[in-house]
C-alpha positions in Angstrom: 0.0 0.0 0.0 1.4 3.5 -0.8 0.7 6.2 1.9 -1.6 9.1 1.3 0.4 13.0 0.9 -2.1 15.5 1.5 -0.8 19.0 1.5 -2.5 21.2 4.0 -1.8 22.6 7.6 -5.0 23.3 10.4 -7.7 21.7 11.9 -9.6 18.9 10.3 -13.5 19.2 10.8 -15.8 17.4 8.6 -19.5 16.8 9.4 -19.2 12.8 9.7 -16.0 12.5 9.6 -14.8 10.3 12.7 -12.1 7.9 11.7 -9.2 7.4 9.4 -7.1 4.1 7.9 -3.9 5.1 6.2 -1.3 2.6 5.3 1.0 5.2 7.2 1.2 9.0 8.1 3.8 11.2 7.8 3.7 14.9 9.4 6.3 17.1 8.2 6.4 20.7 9.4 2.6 21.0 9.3 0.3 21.2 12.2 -3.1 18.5 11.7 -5.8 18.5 14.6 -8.5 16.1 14.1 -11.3 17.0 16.6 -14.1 15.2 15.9 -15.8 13.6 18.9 -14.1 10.0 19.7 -12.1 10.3 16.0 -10.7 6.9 15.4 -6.9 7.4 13.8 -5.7 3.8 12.2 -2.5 4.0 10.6 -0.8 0.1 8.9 2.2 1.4 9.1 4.4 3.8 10.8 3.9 7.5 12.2 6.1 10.1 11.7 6.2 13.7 13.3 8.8 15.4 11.6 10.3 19.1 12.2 9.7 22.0 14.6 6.7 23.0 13.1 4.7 19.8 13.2 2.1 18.8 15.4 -0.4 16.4 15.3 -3.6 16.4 18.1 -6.4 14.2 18.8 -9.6 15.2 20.6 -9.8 18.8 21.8 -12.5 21.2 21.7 -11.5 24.7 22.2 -13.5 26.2 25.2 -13.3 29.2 26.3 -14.4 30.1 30.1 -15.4 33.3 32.0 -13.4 34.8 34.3 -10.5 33.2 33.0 -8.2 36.1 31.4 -4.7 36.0 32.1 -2.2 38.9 31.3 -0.4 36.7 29.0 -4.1 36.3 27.2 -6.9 34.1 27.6 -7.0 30.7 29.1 -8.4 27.9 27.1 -9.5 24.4 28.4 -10.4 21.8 26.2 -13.3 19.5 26.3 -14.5 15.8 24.3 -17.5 14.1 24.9 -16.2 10.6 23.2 -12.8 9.1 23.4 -10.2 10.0 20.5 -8.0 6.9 19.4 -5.0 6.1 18.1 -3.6 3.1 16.6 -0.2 2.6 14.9 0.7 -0.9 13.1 4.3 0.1 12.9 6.5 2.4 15.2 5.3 6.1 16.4 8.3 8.5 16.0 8.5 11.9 17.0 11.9 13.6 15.6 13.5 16.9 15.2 11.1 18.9 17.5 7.4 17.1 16.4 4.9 17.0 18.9 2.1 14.8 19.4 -0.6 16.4 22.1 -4.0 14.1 22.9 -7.1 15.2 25.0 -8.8 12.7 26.7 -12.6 12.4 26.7 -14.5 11.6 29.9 -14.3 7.8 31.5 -16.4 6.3 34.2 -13.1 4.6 35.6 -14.3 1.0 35.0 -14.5 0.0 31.3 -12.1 1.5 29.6 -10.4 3.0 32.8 -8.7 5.9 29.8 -10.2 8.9 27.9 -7.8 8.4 25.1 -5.7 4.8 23.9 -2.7 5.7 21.7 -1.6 1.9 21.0 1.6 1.3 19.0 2.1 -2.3 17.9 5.8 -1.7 17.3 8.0 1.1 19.3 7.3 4.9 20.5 10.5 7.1 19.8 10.5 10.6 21.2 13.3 12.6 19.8 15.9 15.2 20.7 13.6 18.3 21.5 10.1 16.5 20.8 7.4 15.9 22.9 4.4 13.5 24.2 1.7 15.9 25.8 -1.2 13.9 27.2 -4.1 16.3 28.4 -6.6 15.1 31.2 -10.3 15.6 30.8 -10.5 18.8 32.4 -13.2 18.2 34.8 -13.7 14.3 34.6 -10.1 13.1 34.8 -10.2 10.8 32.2 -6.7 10.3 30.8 -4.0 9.4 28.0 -3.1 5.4 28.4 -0.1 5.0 25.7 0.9 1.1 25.2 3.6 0.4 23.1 6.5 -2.4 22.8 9.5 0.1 23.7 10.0 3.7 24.1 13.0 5.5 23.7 13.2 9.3 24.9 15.9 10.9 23.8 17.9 14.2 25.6 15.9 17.1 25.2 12.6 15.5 24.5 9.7 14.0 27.0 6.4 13.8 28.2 5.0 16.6 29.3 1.4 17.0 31.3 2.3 20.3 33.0 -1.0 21.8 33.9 -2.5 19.2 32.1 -4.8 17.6 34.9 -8.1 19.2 36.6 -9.4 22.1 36.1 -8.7 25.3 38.8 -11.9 26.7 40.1 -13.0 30.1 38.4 -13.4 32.9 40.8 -14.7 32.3 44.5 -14.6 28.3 42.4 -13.1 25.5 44.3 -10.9 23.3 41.9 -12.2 20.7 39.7 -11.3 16.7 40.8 -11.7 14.9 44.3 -8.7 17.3 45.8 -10.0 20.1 44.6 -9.0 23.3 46.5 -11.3 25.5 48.6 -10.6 29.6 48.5 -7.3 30.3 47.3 -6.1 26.4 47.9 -3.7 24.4 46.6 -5.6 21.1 44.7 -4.3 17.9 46.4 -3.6 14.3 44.9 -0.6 12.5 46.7 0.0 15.4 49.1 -2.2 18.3 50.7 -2.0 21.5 48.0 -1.1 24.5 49.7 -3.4 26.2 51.9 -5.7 23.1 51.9 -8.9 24.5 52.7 -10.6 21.4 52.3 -8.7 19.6 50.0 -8.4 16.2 50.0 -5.8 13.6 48.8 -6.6 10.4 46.9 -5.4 7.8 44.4 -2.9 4.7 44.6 0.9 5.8 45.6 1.5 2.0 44.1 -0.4 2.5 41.2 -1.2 6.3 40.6 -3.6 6.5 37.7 -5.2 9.8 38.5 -4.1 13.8 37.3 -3.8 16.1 39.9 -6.5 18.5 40.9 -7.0 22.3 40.6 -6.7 25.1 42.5 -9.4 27.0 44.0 -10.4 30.2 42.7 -10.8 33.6 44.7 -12.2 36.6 44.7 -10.6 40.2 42.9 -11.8 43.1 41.3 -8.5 42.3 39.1 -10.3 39.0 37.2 -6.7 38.2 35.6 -5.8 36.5 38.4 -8.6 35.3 40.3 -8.6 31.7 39.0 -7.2 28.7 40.3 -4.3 27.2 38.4 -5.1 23.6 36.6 -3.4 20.3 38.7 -0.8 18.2 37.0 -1.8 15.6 34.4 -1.1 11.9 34.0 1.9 10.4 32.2 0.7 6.9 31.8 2.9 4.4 30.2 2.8 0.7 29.3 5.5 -1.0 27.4 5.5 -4.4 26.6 9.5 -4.4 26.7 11.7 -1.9 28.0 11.9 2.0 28.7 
């Protein structure tokens, strides 16, 4: 099978248009979102993200919310009803500064336990200065499971799920997930967050399968800053072989 070249750069949106087969995919210094609810990505052969200028992104609808202006500009969370998917018959490779980002969609923790499956039948290679950025559902916690045979990271390059968990409360808001922080609080997971004010910890320190939670919100006349910052995310990784 030959793979397909398509020339474009942006978001793909079509009206029924929830899942893809290539025989293989190849980014290259282009940016490709597919945000269609629970879009199903199927590629034979191998994936390649290629350059400092390409991205590819699964799941992720833009939302906006109130209150939520920063002085660097406008915070944006992201939200998906359905659970985007991707599934790679040869090896996933990031190089040369490509990054793959995924938003999870909402789970009910029992069947599947993830908001988003990126499964590589082959290995996961993240280059020098390229990046893996899994996104927790913002106020479910639904996250990014990745399964592969081996990863390799190379210097420079990682995972990367900074800010990436719950939600922070909007003003006068606690923060989004079971540790979510009261007035001006810290959101908990492991640990107590920083003036608790309520918080509470939770999850597994054996088997920690949870983002963090956010930080409550407070009240200003000055609405840049009275939001709660979002907890950390969830790097969850299964390989079949070795790290």
């Amino acid at each position: 099978l030959l793979a397909e070249t398509i020339r474009h750069s942006g978001q793909w949106s079509v009206p029924g248009f929830t899942a893809w087969s290539p025989a293989a995919l190849t980014v290259d210094n282009s940016w490709i979102g597919f945000r269609a609810s629970g879009f199903q990505l199927a590629a034979a052969g191998d994936v390649v993200v290629n350059g400092g200028g390409a991205r590819l992104e699964l799941g992720g609808n833009r939302v906006v919310y109130t209150n939520a202006a920063q002085s660097s500009g406008y915070r944006y969370t992201f939200s998906e009803p359905d659970r985007p998917s991707l599934a790679c018959g040869g090896s996933l490779i990031l190089t040369n500064g490509g990054r793959l980002t995924v938003y999870a969609g909402p789970t009910n923790a029992a069947s599947p336990a993830y908001g988003a499956l990126i499964a590589v039948t082959n290995d996961l290679y993240v280059g020098n200065g390229s990046w893996v950025v899994p996104v927790s559902h913002w106020t479910n916690g639904g996250s990014v499971r990745f399964s592969m045979n081996r990863l390799t990271v190379w210097t420079n390059g990682g995972f990367n799920a900074t800010g990436a968990g719950y939600r922070g409360g909007g003003t006068g808001e606690r923060g989004y997930g079971p540790g979510g922080g009261g007035l001006q609080g810290g959101g908990s997971y492991g640990g107590l967050g920083g003036e608790g004010c309520g918080s509470l910890t939770y999850g597994s320190a054996e088997n920690p399968l949870a983002p963090g939670s956010g930080g409550g919100g407070y009240y200003s006349s000055a609405v840049y800053n009275a939001c709660g910052m979002p907890g950390g995310g969830l790097v969850w990784i299964e390989a079949r072989d070795r790290i």
